[in-house]
ZAMARGU-4260 file (C-alpha; in steps of 0.2 Angstrom, whole numbers, plus 5000, padded with zeros to 4 digits):
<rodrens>
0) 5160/5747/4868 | 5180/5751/4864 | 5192/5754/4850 | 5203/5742/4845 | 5220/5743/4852
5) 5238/5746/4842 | 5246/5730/4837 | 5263/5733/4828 | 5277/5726/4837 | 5289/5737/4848
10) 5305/5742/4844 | 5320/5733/4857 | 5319/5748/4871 | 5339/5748/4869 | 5340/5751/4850
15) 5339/5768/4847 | 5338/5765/4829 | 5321/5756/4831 | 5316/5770/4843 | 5314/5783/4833
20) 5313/5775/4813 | 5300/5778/4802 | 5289/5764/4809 | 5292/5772/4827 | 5284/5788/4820
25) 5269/5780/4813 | 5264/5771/4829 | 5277/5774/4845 | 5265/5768/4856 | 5270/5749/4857
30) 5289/5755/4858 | 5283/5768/4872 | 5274/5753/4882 | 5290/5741/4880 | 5300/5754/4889
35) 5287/5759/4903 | 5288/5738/4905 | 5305/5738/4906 | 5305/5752/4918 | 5301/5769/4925
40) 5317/5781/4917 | 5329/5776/4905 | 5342/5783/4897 | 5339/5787/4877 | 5352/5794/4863
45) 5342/5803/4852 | 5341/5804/4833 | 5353/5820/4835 | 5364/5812/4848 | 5357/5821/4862
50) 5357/5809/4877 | 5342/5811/4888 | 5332/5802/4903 | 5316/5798/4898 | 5300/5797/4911
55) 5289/5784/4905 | 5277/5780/4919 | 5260/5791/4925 | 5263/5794/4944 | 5282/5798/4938
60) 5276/5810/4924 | 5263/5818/4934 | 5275/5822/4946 | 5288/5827/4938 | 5277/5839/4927
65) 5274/5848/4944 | 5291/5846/4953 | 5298/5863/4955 | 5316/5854/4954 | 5315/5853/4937
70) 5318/5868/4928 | 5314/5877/4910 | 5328/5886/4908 | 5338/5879/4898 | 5354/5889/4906
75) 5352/5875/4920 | 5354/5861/4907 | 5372/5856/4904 | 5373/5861/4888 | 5371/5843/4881
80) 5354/5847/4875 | 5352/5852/4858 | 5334/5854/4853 | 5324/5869/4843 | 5334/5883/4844
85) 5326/5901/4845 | 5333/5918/4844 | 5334/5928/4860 | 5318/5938/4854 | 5307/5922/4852
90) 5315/5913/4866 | 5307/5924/4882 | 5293/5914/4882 | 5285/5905/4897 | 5292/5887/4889
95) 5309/5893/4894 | 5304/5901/4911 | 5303/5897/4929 | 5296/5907/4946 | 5296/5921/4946
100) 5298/5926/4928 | 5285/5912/4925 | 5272/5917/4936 | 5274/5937/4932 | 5272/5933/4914
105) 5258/5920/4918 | 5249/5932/4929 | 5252/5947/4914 | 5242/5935/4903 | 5229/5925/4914
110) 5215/5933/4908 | 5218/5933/4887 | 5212/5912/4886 | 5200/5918/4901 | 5181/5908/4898
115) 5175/5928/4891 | 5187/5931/4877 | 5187/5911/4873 | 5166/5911/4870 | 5167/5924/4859
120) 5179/5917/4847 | 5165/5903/4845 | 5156/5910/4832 | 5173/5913/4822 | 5175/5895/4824
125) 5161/5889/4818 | 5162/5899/4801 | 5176/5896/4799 | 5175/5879/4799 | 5159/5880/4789
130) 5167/5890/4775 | 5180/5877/4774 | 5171/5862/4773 | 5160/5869/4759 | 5176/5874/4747
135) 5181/5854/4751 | 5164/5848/4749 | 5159/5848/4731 | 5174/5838/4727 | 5169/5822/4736
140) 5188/5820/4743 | 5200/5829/4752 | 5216/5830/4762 | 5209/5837/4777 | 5226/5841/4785
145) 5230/5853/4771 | 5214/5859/4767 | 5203/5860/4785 | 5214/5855/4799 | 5230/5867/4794
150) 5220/5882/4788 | 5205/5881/4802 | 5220/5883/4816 | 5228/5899/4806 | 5211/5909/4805
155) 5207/5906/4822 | 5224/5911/4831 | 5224/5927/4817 | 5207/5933/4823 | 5214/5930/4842
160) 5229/5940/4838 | 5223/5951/4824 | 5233/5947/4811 | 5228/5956/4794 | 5220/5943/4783
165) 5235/5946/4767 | 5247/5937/4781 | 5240/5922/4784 | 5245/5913/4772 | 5263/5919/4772
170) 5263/5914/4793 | 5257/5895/4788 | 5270/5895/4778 | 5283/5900/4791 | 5276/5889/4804
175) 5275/5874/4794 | 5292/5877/4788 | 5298/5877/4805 | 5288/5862/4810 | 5295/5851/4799
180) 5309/5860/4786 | 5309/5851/4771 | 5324/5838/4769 | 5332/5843/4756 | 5336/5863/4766
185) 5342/5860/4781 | 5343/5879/4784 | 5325/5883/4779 | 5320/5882/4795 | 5332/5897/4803
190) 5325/5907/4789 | 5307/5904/4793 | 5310/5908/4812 | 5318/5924/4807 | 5304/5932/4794
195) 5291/5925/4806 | 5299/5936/4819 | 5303/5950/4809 | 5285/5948/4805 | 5279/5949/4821
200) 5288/5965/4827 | 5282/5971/4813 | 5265/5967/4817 | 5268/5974/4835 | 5271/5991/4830
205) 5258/5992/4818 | 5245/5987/4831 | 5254/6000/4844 | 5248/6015/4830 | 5231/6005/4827
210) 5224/5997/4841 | 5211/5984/4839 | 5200/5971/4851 | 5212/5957/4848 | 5225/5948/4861
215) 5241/5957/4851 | 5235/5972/4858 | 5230/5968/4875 | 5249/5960/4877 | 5254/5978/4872
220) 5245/5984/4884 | 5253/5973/4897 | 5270/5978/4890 | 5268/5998/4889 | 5254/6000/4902
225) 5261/5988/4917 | 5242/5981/4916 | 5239/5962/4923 | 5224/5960/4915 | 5227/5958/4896
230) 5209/5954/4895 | 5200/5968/4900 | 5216/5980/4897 | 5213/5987/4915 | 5229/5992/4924
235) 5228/5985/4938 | 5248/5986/4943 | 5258/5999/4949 | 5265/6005/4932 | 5282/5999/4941
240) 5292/5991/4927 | 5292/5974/4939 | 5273/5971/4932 | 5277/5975/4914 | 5283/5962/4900
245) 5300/5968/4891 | 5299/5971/4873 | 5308/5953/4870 | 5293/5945/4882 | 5280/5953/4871
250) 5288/5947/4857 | 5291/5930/4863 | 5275/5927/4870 | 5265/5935/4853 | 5276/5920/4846
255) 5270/5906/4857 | 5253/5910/4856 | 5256/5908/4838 | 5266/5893/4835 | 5257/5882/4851
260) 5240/5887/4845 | 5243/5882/4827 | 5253/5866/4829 | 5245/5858/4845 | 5228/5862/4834
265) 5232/5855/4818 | 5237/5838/4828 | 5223/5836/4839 | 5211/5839/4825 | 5220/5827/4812
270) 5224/5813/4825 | 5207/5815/4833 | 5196/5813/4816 | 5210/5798/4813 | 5205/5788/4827
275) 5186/5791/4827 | 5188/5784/4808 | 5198/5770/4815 | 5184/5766/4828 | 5169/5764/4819
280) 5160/5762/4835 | 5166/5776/4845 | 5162/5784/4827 | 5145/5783/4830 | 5145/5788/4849
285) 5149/5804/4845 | 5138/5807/4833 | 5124/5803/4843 | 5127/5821/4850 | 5129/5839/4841
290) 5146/5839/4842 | 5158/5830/4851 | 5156/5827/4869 | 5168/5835/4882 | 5171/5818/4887
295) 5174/5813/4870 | 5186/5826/4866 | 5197/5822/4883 | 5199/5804/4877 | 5203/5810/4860
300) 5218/5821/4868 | 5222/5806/4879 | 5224/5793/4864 | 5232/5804/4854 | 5241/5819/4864
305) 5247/5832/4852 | 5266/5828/4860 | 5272/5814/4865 | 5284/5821/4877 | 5283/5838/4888
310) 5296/5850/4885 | 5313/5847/4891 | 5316/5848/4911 | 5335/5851/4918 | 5335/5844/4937
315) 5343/5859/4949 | 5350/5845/4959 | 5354/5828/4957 | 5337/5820/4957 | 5330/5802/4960
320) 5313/5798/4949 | 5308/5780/4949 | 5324/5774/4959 | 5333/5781/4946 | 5346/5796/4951
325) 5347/5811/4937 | 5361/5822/4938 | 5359/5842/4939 | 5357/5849/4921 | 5353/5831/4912
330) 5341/5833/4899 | 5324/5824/4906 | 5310/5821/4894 | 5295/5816/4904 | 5283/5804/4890
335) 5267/5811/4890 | 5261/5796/4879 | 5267/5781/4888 | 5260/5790/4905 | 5244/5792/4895
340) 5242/5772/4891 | 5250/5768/4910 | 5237/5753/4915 | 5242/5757/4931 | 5233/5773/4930
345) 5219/5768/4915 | 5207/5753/4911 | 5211/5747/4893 | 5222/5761/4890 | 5226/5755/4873
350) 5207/5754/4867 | 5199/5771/4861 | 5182/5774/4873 | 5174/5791/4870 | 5164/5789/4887
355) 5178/5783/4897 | 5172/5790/4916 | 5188/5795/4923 | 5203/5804/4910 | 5215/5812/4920
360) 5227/5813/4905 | 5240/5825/4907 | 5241/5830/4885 | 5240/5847/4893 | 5251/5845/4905
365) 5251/5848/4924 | 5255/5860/4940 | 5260/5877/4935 | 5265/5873/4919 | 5248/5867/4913
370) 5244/5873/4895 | 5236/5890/4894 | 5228/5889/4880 | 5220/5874/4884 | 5202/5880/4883
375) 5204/5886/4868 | 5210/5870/4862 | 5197/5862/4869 | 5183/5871/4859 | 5191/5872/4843
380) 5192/5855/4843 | 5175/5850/4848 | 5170/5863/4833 | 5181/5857/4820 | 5179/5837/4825
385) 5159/5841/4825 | 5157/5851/4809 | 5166/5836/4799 | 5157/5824/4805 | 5139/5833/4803
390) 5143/5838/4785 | 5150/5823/4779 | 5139/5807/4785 | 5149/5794/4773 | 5167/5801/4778
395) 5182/5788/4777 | 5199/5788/4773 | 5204/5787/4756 | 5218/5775/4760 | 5225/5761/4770
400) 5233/5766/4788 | 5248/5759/4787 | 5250/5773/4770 | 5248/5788/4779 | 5262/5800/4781
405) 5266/5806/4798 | 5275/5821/4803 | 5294/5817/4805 | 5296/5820/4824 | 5294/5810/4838
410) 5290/5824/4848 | 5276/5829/4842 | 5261/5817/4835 | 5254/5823/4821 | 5250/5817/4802
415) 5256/5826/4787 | 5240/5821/4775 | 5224/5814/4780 | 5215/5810/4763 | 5196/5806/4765
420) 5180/5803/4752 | 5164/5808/4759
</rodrens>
């Protein structure tokens, strides 16, 4: 038995208005499927008047997500595109890298979301989630973005790194400020970025004089060692400085870890409890089991992927995608959540099915690019979805759908709030 598919009617592909307004970022999915109907690529204005081609189809998205022809680096885009802005010591990351920078930083790193270090952080999780649940549990209502989803992520990337328990609350702050600066101080943002990094380098050289069994200090390893193998801290390079991360890359990539592992978290968790309360009968298929199953949590990351598009390709030549030709250094935006509910490519791709057989969604992308992290999202979901829905039997949201505040981004999908009783 399905979930119930989205119903509000899409915006007019053409109106970039009805794109990206308020009712868009509630639910983009009908205005996402009115453009992958209307055809494969098309090109968008968006709300900052960046103009970009935007993929809308699976085989397309797929594709493109592995096509070596379309770049990372943004110093291969035109310059039109505008997008999050980064100083240069946050901005050597592998979301702005290709071969062979990618794949010598890649390889530097393979090990540090390795099955090993990922199965010991599953204790972590569950207390952590535990301990959680039981402040909110007394109360018989909650916010669970502010007060589970949002904190859960933090403590779990701050063990991984090893950041010192009295910064925690300060890096939310920072991150969530960056994610989405509050309206009223437009430059709060470029303040967060900077005392998150002045944090972290501050944080790096403390752990070069203290070192501990955390990630943060395996990546120094990488960076003052030459090691390839964060994971076990083995060096097993040639010391040359061709197998070592610059002090910028170690920077960059403690930053990633950090922001990725937080943000994509938060969302998964949120909109994944969301559309379990939505479904009441794919509710009560995963709890038949302990905790969600694998199966379970792919279709949650297929209904719902953490962002709706990949991260901004430039093509190194003009390129045709879908018939359409792209010119060299045009922004392309390949739509993660139109390619997800493609019927080409899924049966009933609008409903919700927790058992669905066959989920090659690509919420974690594709090709060399694929999301490191992704096991670790993985459990950390399963953990956190489970441990809600085991403590609290009578969960259900406090208030009506169409009332719940999203975050203001059509990039990214995630929800502000999430009130519930129990």
């Amino acid at each position: 038995m399905t979930g119930q598919p989205d119903t509000a009617a899409p915006p007019r592909p053409s109106s970039a208005g009805a794109l990206f307004d308020a009712a868009f970022i509630a639910n983009p999915y009908p205005g996402f499927a009115a453009l992958r109907e209307a055809g494969p690529v098309h090109q968008i204005t968006l709300p900052d008047g960046a103009k970009v081609w935007l993929v809308t189809r699976y085989a397309d998205v797929r594709a493109g997500l592995a096509d070596p022809r379309l770049s990372l680096n943004k110093a291969n885009g035109d310059g039109s595109w505008k997008g999050f802005s980064l100083p240069p010591a946050l901005d050597a990351n592998l979301l702005n890298m290709d071969p062979p920078d990618h794949s010598r930083i890649r390889r530097l790193v393979r090990h540090a979301f390795g099955p090993q270090r990922i199965s010991r952080l599953r204790p972590k999780i569950e207390v952590a989630a535990a301990e959680l649940l039981d402040r909110i549990a007394p109360n018989g209502e909650a916010d669970l973005i502010a007060e589970y989803a949002g904190p859960l992520p933090v403590r779990v990337i701050s063990d991984l790194l090893g950041v010192p328990e009295a910064d925690r609350a300060a890096m939310r702050g920072w991150t969530d400020v960056m994610i989405a600066p509050p309206a009223d101080d437009p430059r709060a943002g470029g303040r967060a970025i900077m005392e998150l990094q002045d944090f972290l380098v501050r944080l790096i050289a403390e752990k070069r004089r203290n070192p501990g069994d955390d990630l943060l200090t395996a990546m120094i390893a990488a960076r003052d060692d030459g090691s390839d193998d964060p994971g076990t801290g083995t060096d097993t390079g040639d010391g040359s400085d061709g197998d070592r991360l610059s002090e910028e890359e170690l920077t960059s990539l403690a930053f990633l870890v950090l922001f990725a592992g937080y943000e994509n978290s938060v969302h998964v968790i949120g909109t994944g409890l969301l559309a379990l309360l939505r479904n009441p009968e794919q509710l009560a298929a995963v709890r038949e089991g302990a905790e969600p199953s694998p199966a379970a949590i792919e279709e949650l990351l297929r209904y719902e992927p953490p962002g709706t598009v990949a991260l901004r390709r430039f093509p190194l030549t003009d390129l045709s995608i879908g018939g359409v030709t792209i010119p060299a250094g045009a922004t392309v935006l390949l739509c993660v959540a139109t390619a997800n509910r493609d019927p080409e490519r899924f049966a009933e791709p609008d409903l919700l099915d927790v058992r669905r057989p066959d989920n090659g969604h690509l919420s974690l992308g594709h090709g060399i690019h694929y999301c490191v992290g992704a096991p670790l999202a993985r459990l950390e979901a399963q953990i956190a979805i489970g441990a809600v829905l085991r403590r609290f039997p009578g969960l259900a949201l406090a208030v009506d759908p169409a009332e719940l505040a999203w975050r203001p981004s059509f990039r990214t999908r995630g929800l502000s709030s999430l009130p519930v009783t129990f």
